[in-house]
C-alpha positions in Angstrom: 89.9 102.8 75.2 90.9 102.8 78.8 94.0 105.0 78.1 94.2 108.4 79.7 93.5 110.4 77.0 96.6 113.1 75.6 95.6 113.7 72.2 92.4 112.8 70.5 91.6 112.7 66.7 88.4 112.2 64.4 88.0 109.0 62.7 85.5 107.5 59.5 84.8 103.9 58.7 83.6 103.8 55.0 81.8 101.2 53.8 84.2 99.0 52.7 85.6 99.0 56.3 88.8 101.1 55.8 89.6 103.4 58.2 90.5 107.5 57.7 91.1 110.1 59.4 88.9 113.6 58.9 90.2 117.2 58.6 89.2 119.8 60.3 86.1 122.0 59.4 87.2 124.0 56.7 89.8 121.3 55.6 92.1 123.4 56.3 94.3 120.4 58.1 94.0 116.7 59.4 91.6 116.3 63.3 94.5 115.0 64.9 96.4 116.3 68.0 93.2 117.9 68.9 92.1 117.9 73.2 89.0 115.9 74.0 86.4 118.8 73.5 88.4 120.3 70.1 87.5 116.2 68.4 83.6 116.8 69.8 83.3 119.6 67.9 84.8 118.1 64.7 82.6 115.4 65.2 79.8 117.3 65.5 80.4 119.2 62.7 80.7 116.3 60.0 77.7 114.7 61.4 75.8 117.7 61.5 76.9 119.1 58.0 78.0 116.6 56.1 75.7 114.3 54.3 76.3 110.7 55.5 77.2 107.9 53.2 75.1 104.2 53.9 77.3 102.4 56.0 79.7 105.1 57.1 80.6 105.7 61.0 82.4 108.4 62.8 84.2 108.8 66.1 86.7 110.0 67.8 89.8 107.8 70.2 92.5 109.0 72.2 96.2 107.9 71.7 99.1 109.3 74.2 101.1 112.1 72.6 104.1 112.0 70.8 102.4 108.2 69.8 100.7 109.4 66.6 102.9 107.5 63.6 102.6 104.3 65.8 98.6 104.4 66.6 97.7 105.0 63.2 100.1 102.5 61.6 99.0 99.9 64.5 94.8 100.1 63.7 95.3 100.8 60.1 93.8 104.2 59.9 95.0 106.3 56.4 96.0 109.8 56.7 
């Protein structure tokens, strides 16, 4: 994206191609509204301790703030 960044969260393709969104290490809530270096971490953690499904991706995208409901609903990502 070539969106200045406000919020950032984590996101997993499964193999099937759906998109969702990860939680935080712990689980303890949903990687969104996180800053740029916060969603590194998160991904660093799922891909460093979680064991990774054939076919699966991770990464992280940037949306502007306040714009969560809409990017999500708009690239079909599932809470």
């Amino acid at each position: 994206m070539t969106l200045e960044a406000d919020a950032w969260l984590v996101v997993r393709r499964d193999h099937d191609g759906n998109l969702d969104l990860l939680r935080m290490p712990g689980g303890e809530r949903p990687a969104w509204e996180l800053s740029e270096p916060q969603a590194d971490d998160v991904l660093a953690h799922v891909q460093r301790d979680h064991r990774k499904v054939h076919g699966q991706s991770y990464w992280q995208l940037s949306y502007p703030r306040g714009g969560l409901r809409v990017f999500l609903k708009a690239n079909n990502i599932r809470v």
